[in-house]
C-alpha positions as CSV (number, residue, x, y, z in Angstrom):
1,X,0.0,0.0,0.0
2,X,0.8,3.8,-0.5
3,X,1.6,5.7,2.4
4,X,0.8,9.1,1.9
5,X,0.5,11.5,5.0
6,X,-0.4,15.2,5.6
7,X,2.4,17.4,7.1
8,X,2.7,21.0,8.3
9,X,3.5,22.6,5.3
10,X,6.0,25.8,5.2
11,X,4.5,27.9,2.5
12,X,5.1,31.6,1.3
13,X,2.4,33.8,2.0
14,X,0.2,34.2,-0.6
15,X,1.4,37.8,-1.5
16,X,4.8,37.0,-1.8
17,X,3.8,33.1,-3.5
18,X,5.1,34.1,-7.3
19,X,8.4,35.6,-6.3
20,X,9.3,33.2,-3.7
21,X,8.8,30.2,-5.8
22,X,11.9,29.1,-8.0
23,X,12.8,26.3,-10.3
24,X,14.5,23.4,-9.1
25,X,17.9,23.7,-8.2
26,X,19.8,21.3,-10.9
27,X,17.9,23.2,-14.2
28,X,20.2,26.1,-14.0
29,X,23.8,27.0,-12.8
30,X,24.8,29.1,-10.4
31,X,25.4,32.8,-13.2
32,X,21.8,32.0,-13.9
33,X,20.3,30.8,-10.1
34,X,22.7,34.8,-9.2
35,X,20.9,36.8,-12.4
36,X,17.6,36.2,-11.2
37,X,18.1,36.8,-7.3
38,X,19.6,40.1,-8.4
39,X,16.4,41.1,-9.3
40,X,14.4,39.4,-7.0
41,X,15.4,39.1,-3.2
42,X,12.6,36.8,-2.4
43,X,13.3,34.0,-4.7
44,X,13.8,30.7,-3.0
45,X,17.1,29.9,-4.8
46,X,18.6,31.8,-2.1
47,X,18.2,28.5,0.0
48,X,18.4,26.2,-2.7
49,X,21.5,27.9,-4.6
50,X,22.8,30.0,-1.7
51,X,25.7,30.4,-3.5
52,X,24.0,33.2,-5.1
53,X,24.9,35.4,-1.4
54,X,28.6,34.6,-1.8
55,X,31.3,35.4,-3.9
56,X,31.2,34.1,-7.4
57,X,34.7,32.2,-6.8
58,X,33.3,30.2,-3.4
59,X,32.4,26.6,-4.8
60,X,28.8,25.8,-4.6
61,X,29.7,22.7,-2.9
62,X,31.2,24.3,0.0
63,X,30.7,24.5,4.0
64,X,29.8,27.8,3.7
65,X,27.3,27.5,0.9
66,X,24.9,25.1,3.1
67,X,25.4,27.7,6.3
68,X,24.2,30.3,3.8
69,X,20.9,28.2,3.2
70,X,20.0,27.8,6.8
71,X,20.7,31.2,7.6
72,X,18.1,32.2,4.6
73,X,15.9,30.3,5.6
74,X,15.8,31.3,9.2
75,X,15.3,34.7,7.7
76,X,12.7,34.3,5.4
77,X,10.8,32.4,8.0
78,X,11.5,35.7,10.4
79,X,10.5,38.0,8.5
80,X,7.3,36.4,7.6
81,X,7.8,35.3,3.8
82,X,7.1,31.8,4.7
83,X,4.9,30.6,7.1
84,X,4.3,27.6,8.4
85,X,0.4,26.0,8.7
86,X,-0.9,25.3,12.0
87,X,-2.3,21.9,11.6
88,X,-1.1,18.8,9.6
89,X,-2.3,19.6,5.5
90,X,-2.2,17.8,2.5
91,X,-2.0,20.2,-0.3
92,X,-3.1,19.8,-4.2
93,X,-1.3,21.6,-6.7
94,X,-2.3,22.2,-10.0
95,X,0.1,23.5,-13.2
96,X,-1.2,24.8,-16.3
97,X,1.2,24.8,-19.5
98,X,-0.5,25.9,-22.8
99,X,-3.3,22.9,-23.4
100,X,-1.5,20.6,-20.8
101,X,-2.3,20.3,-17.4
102,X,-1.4,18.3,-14.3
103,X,-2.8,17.9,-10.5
104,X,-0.9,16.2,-8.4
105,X,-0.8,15.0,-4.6
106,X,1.7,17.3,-2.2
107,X,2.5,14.8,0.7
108,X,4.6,13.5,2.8
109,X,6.1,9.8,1.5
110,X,7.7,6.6,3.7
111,X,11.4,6.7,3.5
112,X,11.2,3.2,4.5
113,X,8.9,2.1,1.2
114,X,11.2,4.3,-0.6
115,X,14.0,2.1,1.0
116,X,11.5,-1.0,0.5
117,X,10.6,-0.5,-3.4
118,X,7.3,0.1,-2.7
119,X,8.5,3.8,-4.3
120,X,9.9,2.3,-7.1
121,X,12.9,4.1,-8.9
122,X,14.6,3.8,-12.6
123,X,17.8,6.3,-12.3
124,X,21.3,5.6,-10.5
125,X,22.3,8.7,-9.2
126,X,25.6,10.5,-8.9
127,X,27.1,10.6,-5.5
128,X,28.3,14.4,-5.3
129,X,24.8,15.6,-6.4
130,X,23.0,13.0,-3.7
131,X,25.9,14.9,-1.3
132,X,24.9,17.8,-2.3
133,X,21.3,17.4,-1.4
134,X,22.3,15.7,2.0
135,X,24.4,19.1,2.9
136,X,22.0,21.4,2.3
137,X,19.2,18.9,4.0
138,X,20.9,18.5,6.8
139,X,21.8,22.2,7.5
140,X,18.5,23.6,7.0
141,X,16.9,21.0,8.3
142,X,14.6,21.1,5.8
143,X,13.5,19.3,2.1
144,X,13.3,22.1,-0.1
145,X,12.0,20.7,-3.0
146,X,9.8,17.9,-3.9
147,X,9.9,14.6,-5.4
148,X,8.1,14.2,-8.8
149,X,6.4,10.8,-8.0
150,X,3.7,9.2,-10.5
151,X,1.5,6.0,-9.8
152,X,-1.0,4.2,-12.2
153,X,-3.8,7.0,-12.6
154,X,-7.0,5.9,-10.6
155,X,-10.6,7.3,-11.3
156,X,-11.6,7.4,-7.5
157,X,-8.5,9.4,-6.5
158,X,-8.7,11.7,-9.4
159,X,-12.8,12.2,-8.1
160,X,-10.8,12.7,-4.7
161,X,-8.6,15.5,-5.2
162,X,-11.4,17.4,-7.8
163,X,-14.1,17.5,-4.7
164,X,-11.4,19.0,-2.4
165,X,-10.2,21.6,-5.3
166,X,-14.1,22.9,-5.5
167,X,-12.3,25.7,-2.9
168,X,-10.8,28.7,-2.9
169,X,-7.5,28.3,-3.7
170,X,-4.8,29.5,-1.9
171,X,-2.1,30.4,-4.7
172,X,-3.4,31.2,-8.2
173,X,-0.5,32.9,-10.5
174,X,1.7,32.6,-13.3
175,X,5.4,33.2,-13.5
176,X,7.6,34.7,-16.5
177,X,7.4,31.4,-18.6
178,X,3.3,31.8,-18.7
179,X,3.1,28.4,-16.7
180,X,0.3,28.6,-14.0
181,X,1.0,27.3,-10.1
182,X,-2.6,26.9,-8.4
183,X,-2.3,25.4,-5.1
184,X,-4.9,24.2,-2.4
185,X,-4.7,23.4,1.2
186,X,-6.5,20.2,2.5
187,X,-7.0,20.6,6.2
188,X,-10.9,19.1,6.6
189,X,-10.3,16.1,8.5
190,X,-12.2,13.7,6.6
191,X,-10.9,14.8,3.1
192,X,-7.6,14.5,4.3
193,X,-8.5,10.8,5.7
194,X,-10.4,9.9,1.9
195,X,-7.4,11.0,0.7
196,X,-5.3,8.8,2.9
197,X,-7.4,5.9,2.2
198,X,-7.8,6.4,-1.5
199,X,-3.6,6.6,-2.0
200,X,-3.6,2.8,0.3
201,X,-5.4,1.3,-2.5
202,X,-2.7,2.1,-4.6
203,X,0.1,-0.9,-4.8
204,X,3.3,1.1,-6.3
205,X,4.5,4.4,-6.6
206,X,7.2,5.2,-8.8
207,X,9.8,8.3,-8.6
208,X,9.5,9.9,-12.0
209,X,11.7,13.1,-11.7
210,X,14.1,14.2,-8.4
211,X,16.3,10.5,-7.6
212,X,18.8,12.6,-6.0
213,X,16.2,14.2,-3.4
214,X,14.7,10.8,-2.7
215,X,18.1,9.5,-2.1
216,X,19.5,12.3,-0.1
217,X,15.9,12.2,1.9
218,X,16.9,8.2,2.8
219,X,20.8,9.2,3.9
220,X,19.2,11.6,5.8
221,X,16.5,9.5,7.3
222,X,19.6,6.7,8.6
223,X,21.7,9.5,10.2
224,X,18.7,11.3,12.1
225,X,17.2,7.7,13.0
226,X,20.5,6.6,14.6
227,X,20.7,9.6,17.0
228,X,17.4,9.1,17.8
229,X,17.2,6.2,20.6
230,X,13.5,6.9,21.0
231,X,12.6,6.6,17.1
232,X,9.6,5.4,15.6
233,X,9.1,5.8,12.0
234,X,6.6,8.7,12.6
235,X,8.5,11.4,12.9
236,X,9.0,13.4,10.4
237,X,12.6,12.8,9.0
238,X,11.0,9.4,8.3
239,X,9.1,10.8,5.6
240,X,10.2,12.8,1.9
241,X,8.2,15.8,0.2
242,X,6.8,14.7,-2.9
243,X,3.9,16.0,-5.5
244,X,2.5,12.8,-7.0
245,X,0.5,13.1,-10.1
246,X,-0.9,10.0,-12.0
247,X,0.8,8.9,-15.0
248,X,-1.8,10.2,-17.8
249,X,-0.9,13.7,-17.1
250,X,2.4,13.3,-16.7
251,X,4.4,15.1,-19.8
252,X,7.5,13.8,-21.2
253,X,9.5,16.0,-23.0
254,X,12.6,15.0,-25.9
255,X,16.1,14.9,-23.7
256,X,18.2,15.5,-26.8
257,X,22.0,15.2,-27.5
258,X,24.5,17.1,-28.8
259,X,28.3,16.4,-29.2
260,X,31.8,18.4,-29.3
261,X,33.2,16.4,-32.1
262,X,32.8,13.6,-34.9
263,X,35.5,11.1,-33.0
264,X,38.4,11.9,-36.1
265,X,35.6,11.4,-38.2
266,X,35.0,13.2,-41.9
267,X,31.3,14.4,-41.9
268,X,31.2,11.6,-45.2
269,X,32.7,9.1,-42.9
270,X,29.9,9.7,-40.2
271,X,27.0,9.4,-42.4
272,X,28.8,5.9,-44.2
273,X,29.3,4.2,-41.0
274,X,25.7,5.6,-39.5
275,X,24.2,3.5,-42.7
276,X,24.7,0.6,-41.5
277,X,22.7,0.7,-38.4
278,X,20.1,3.4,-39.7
279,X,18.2,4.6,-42.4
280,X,19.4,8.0,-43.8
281,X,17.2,10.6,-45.6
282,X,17.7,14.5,-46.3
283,X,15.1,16.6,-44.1
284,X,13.9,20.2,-42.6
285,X,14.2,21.3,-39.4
286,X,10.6,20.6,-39.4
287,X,9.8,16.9,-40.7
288,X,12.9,15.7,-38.9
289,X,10.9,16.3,-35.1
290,X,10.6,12.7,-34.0
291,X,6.9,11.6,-34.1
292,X,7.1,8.1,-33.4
293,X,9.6,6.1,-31.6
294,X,13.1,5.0,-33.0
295,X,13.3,7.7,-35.0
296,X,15.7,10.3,-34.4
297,X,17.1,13.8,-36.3
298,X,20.7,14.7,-37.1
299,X,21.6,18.3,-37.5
300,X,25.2,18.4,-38.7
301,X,27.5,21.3,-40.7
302,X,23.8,23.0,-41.3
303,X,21.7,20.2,-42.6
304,X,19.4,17.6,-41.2
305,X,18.9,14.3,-41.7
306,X,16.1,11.9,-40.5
307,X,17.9,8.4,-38.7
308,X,15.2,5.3,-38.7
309,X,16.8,2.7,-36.5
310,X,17.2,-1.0,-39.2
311,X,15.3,-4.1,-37.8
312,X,17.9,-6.1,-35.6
313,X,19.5,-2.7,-33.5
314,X,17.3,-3.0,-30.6
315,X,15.8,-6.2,-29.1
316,X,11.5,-5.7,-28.8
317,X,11.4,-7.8,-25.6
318,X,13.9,-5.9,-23.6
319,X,12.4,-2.5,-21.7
320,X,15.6,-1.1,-21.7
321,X,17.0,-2.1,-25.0
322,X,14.5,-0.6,-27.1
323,X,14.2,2.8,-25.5
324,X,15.4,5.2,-27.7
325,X,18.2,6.7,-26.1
326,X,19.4,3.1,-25.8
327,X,19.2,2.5,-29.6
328,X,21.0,5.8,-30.1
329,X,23.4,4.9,-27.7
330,X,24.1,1.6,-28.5
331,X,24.4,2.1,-32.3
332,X,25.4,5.3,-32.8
333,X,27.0,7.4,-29.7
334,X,29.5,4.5,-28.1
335,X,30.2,2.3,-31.3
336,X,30.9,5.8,-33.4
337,X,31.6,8.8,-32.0
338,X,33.0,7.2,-29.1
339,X,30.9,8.2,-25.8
340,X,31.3,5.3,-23.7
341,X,29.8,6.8,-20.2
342,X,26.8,9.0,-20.1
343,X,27.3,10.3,-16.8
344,X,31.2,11.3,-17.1
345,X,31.6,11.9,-20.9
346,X,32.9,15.8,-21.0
347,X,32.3,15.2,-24.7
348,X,28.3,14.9,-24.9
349,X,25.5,17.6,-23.8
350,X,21.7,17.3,-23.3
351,X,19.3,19.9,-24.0
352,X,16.1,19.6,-22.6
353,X,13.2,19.7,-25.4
354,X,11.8,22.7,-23.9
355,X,14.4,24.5,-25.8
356,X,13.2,23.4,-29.6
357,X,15.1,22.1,-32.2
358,X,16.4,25.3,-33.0
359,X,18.6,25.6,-30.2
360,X,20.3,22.2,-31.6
361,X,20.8,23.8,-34.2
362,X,22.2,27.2,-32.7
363,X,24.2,24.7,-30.7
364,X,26.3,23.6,-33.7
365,X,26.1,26.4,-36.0
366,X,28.1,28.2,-33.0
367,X,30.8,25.4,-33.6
368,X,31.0,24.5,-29.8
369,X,29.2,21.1,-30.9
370,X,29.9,19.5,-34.5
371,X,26.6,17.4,-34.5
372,X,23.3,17.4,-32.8
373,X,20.6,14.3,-32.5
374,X,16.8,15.0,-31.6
375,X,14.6,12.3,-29.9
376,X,11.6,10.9,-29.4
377,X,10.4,11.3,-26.0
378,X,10.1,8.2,-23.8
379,X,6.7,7.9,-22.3
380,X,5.7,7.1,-18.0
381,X,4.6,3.6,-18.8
382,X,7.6,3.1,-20.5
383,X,9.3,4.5,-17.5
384,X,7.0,2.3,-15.2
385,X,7.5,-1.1,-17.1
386,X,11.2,-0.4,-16.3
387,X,11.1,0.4,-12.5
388,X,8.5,-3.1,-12.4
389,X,11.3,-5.0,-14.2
390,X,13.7,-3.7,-11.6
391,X,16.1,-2.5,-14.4
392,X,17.8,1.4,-14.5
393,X,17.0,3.8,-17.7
394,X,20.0,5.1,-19.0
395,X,21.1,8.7,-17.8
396,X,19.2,11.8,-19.3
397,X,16.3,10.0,-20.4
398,X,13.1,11.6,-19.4
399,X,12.6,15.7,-19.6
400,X,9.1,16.8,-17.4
401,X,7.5,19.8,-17.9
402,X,6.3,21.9,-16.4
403,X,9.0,21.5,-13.7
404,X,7.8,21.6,-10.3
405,X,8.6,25.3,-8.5
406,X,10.5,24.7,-5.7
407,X,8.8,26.5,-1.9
408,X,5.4,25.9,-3.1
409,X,5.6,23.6,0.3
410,X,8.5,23.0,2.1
411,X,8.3,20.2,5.0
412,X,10.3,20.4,8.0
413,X,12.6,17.5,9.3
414,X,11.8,18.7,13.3
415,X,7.7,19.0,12.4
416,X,6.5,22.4,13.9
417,X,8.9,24.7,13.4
């Protein structure tokens, strides 16, 4: 069963709600996380990049980065900007991008189903950005951002949530990339116990977007429980934040490529060799967007080329295999152009689909990359089948919009602050 519990939720006030909420922390670097606090004092990257408050030359990975976050914090809370709810809440938050939209769940999860795979994950993760979670966890004592957790959609908990959002909401606005953040607060006690009931019906959860939180949340869940001779499993370090949102309105976005250089290849030799694992034909910008799976685009030296993956490159019965970024990988990035690791290779990019295919293209034409490949995007169930298999997607798979704005809750390791 799915554990999902209400919490005490540390929320901006609702004047301040669309400049205190930020992206995520891992969609921009530190220039762009210090650009936008410039202009905005209130934005939560000051906790989640606090890097931004020091000089440029301090790493983001150091002591003083993470003491900068707690003391942020402590001030925002002081001064009023967030505030924490009074009572136990869950909370339901709703995004609005162009004709998409998503609703999902904000609660607090079981470290010890995460731990358990009843929270089922698909992603390794690196250990210096887990670390770098676990730092700034542990000194705020706080999780900061949620984790983007999807489950089997389920008519009865989607009638749920839609009777408790026939409310006022709480937050209604839209930030600078015309994406809309509506949120509602859950505090009736028998909606939140429907709720709780309706979520135990649900066998598996899976972790669609945030493995490094989730991890980070379980390192920091062992190192709280073993100070704590009196633990129990209710308190509150034994839970994670995480917004869940059932898998049919999840969106999946391309996670394109791009690469510094053709491996001592001529651009002839490139195409000759790619011939004998795909099918090559001349295209536009336009007709070579992906629009069915194992089909890719090539931009190189101002053209672009369509790539159909030949029968026999991918095996049909294999989850894994036959992902695209697999068949890409397997036949085209390692054996070719010479990318062995995904995670380490200095050599390879990834450019989120958010950007268009334009930007692959501004990519090479600025001759910091010599070729570009565009992708069909890999769907939830495809991601689902995997984490039921008990297998790992390769890195840089899945790209979710809208992204999840970090402060729309935050939940407190020590419960009422």
């Amino acid at each position: 069963m799915a554990i999902v519990k209400p919490f005490c939720g540390l929320r901006p006030v609702p004047e301040l709600a669309d400049k205190v909420v930020s992206l995520p922390y891992d969609v921009m670097d530190s220039n762009e996380a210090r650009a936008i606090t410039t202009k905005n004092e209130y934005s939560f990257l000051r906790i989640t990049k606090s890097e931004v408050d020091l000089a440029p030359d301090v790493s983001p990975y150091s002591e003083a980065v993470y003491e900068k976050a707690a003391e942020n914090l402590k001030d925002f809370i002081a001064k009023g900007v967030l505030v924490q709810d009074e009572k136990p809440c869950f909370y339901i938050y709703k995004q609005q991008m162009g004709s998409h939209n998503q609703v999902g769940l904000v609660a607090a999860l079981s470290v010890e189903e995460y731990k358990n795979n009843i929270i089922k994950k698909h992603e390794l993760t690196r250990p210096d950005k887990e670390q770098d979670r676990v730092n700034n966890i542990m000194a705020t004592e706080a999780q900061t951002g949620a984790v983007f957790v999807t489950y089997k959609a389920d008519d009865h908990i989607n009638a749920v949530l839609a009777q408790c959002m026939t409310k006022q909401p709480v937050y209604d606005f839209q930030t600078e990339d015309e994406i809309r953040h509506t949120l509602y607060v859950v505090d009736d006690a028998a909606k939140i116990k429907s709720i709780e009931q309706a979520f135990a019906r649900i066998g598996t959860l899976y972790i669609a977007d945030g493995h490094h939180r989730s991890a980070a949340a379980a390192r920091v869940y062992d190192t709280y429980k073993e100070k704590n001779p009196d633990h129990t499993g209710e308190e509150e370090y034994a839970k994670f934040l995480a917004v869940i949102i059932p898998h049919t309105m999840t969106k999946i976005m391309d996670y394109n490529r791009v690469v510094k250089d053709l491996n001592g290849l001529t651009e002839q030799e490139l195409l000759e060799k790619i011939q004998e694992k795909f099918t090559i034909n001349p295209c536009t910008r336009i007709s070579c967007k992906a629009e069915y799976p194992h089909y890719f685009g090539m931009y190189i030296n101002k053209a672009w080329y369509k790539l159909v993956a030949n029968p026999g490159t991918y095996d049909e019965n294999d989850p894994v295999d036959k992902l695209d970024v697999s068949i890409l990988q397997n036949n085209l990035l390692a054996p070719i152009l010479g990318i062995g690791n995904l995670r380490t290779d200095k050599r390879i990019d990834f450019v989120g689909g958010i950007r268009g295919m334009a930007e692959l293209e501004r990519l090479v034409d600025s001759g910091e990359y010599a070729v570009a490949f565009s992708m069909f995007p890999t769907s939830t169930k495809e991601l689902m089948a995997i984490a039921d298999s008990g297998q790992i997607m390769p890195p840089k798979s899945t790209w979710f919009e809208p992204k999840l704005r970090d402060a729309i809750v935050v939940h407190l390791l020590n419960g009422r602050n």
